[in-house]
C-alpha positions, 0 to 999 in steps of 0.5 A, a space after each residue: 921229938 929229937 931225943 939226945 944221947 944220955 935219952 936214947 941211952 936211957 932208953 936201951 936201959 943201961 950202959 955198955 959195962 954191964 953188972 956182974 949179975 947180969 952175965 949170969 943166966 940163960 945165953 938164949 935170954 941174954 941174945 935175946 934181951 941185947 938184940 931188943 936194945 938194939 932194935 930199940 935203938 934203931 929208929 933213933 939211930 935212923 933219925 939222928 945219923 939221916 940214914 933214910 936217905 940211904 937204907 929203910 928202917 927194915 932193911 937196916 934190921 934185917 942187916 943186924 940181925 944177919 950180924 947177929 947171925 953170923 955168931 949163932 954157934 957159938 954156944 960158950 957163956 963166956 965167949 957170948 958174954 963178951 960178945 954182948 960186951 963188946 956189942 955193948 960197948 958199940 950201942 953205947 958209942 953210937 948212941 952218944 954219937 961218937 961214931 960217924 955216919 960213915 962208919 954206920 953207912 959202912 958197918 951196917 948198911 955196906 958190909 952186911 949187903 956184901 955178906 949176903 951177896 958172898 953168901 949167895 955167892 957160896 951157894 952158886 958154886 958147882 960141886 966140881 969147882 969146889 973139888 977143883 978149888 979144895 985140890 980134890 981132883 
């Protein structure tokens, strides 16, 4: 069953410009609930942008969650809660299709790839290189 937009907003529960009441409470439960719409979201996504022929379902979590990681200290409320605002924001324009596939293909399947390999690439640097790169010899 293809489910159209104002449905798969209606899935995540609710729109981008959340309630006052709700930016208050615990930052750990507010990541947590904003990370389950979006995983809520995905396998619609998937089906409705024909992102299966280039990345699987687990690969594509695997990706947000690495952008989501790429936030975790910070720790402000308020910083966080414009985070979730603004990630906010981003569900709703997705999910109402107004992105198109290759701003999905390059967001989320691309540039989260290409973190991970500078990550890796971070690691593989000798201790004297870094010395070398800091100016420290």
């Amino acid at each position: 069953m293809v489910r159209t937009a104002p449905q798969a907003l209606a899935q995540i529960g609710r729109l981008a410009t959340p309630a006052a009441e709700t930016l208050v409470g615990p930052v750990e439960a507010k990541i947590k609930d904003f990370y389950r719409e979006v995983s809520r979201l995905l396998p619609w996504t998937m089906k409705n942008y024909n992102l299966d022929e280039i990345t699987t379902l687990s690969e594509l979590r695997k990706n947000v969650s690495l952008l989501f990681r790429q936030n975790e200290h910070i720790t402000d409320p308020k910083v966080v809660n414009i985070l979730i605002y603004k990630g906010r924001e981003e569900l709703e324009s997705v999910a109402l299709q107004h992105k198109q596939r290759h701003h999905l293909i390059g967001q989320f399947v691309i540039a989260p790839s290409k973190m991970r390999a500078e990550m890796h690439r971070k690691r593989d640097i000798s201790p004297f290189l870094l010395k070398f790169y800091n100016n420290q010899l």
